[in-house]
One Martini backbone bead per residue (centre of mass of N, CA, C, O) as a GRO file, in nm:
protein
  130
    1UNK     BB    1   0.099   0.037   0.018
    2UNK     BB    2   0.029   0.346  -0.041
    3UNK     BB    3   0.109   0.645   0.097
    4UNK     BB    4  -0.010   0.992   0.193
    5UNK     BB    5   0.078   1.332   0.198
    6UNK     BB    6  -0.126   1.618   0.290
    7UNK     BB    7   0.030   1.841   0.008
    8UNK     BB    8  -0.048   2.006  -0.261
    9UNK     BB    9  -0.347   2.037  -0.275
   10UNK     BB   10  -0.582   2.132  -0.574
   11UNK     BB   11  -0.827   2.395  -0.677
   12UNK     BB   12  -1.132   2.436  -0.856
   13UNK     BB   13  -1.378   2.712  -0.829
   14UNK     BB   14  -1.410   2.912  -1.006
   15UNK     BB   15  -1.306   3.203  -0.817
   16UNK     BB   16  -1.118   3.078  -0.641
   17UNK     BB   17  -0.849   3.258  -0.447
   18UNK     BB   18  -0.726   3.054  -0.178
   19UNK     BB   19  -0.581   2.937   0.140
   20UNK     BB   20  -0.540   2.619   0.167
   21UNK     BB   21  -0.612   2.352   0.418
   22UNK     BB   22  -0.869   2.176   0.315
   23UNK     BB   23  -1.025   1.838   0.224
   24UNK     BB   24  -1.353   1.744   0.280
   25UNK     BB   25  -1.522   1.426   0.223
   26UNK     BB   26  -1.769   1.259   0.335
   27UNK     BB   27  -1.928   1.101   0.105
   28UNK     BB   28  -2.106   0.842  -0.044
   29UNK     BB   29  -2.469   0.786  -0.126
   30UNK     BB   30  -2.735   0.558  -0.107
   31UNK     BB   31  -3.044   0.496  -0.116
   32UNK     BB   32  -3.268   0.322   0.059
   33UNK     BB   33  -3.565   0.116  -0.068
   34UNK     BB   34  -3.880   0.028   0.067
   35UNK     BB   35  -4.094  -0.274  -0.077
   36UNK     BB   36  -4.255  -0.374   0.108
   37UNK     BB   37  -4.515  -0.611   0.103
   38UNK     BB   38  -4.749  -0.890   0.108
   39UNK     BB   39  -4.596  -1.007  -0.169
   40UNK     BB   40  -4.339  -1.088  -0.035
   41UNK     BB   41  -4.133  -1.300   0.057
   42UNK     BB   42  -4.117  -1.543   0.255
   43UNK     BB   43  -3.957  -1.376   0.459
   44UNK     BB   44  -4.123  -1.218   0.600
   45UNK     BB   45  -4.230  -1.480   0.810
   46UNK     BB   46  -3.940  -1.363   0.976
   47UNK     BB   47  -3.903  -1.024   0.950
   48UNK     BB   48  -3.827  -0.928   0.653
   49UNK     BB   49  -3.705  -0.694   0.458
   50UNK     BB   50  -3.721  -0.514   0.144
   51UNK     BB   51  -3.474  -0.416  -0.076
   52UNK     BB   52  -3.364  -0.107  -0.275
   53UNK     BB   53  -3.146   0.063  -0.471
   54UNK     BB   54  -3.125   0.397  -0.520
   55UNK     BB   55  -3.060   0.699  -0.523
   56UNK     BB   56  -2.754   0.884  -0.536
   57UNK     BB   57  -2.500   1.076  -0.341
   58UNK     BB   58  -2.223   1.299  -0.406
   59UNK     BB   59  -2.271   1.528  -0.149
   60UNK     BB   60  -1.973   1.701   0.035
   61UNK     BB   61  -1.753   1.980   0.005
   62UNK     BB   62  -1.505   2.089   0.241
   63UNK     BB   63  -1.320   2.452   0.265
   64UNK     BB   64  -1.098   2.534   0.429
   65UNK     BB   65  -0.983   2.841   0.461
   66UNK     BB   66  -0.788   3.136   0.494
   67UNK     BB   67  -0.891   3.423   0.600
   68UNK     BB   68  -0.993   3.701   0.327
   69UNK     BB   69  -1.118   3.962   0.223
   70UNK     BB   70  -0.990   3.989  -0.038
   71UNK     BB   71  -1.031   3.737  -0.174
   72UNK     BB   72  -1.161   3.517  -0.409
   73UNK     BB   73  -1.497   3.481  -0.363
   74UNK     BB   74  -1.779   3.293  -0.465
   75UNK     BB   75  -2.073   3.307  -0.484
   76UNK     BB   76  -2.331   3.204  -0.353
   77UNK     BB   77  -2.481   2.940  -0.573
   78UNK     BB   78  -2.236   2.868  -0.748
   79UNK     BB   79  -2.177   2.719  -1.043
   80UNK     BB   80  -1.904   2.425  -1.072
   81UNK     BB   81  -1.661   2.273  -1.132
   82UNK     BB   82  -1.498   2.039  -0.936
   83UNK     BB   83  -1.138   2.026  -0.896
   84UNK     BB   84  -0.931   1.789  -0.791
   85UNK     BB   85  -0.561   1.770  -0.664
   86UNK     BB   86  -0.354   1.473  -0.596
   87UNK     BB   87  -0.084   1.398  -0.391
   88UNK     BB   88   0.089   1.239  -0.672
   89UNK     BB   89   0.246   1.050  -0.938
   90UNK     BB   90  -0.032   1.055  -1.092
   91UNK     BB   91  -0.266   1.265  -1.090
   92UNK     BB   92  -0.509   1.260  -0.955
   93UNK     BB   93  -0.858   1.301  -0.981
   94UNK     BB   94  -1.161   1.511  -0.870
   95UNK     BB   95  -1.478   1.546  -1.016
   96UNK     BB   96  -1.777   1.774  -1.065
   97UNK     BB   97  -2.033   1.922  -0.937
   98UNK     BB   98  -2.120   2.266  -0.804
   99UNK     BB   99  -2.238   2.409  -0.504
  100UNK     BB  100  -2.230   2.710  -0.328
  101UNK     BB  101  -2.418   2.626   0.002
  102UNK     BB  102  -2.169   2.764   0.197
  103UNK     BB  103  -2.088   2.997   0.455
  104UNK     BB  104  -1.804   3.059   0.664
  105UNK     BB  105  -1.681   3.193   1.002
  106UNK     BB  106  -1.348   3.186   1.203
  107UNK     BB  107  -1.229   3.387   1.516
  108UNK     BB  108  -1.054   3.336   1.723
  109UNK     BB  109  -0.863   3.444   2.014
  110UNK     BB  110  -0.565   3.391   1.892
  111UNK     BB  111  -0.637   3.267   1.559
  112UNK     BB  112  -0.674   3.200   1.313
  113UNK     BB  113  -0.888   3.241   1.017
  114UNK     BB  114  -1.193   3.059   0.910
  115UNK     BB  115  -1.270   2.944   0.599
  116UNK     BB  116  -1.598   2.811   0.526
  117UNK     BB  117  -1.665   2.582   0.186
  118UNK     BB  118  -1.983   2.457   0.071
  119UNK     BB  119  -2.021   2.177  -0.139
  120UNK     BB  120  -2.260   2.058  -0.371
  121UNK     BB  121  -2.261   1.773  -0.489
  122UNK     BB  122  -2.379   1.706  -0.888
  123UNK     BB  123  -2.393   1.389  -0.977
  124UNK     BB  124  -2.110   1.233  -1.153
  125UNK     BB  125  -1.865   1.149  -1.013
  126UNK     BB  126  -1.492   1.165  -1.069
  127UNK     BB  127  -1.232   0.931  -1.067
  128UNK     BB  128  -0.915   1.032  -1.200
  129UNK     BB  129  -0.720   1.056  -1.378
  130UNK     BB  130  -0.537   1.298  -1.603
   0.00000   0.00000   0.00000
């Protein structure tokens, strides 16, 4: 197995021009729809329920960044394909559709400033070399 430490990770999403700390994917997740009727499987009569795979959703991703009131950051609702280059010798990347859905600021007394850009993605994430 190959280890990766995480730093030279680049982000690119609509005009976002920020110094990027973290990329944190919550990760992808997929509908179970019960389907259980009356005319279920015999296992029903054991107490099992019928369940099919439904839609999935490609998540989001949430972009910590050093906050700086100069830098550029998208409008909300910004919509924009997201692509990660993640650190490696492969140049892999992770692109997708997303909306910029939530933007947070922290600013705790005597430490960094920090901006919070959470990305909802829409569709198809892609996982691929570049």
């Amino acid at each position: 197995m190959t280890a990766y430490i995480a730093t030279g990770i680049t982000v690119d999403f609509s005009t976002l021009n920020a110094d990027l700390l973290d990329v944190n994917h919550g990760g992808e997740s997929a509908d179970i729809v019960d389907v259980t009727h009356q005319k279920s499987a015999a296992d029903l009569s054991d107490g099992w329920r019928e369940k099919l795979a439904g839609l999935k959703d490609a998540g989001e991703v949430t972009l910590p960044c050093l906050f700086d009131p100069d830098a550029t950051v998208p409008a909300l609702a910004t919509s924009a394909t997201l692509t990660v280059t993640w650190p490696s010798a492969t140049t892999n990347k992770f692109s997708c559709s997303a909306i910029l859905s939530c933007t947070g600021v922290a600013a705790s007394l005597g430490h960094k400033m920090v901006q919070d850009l959470t990305l909802t993605l829409t569709g198809l994430p892609n996982w691929a070399a570049s």
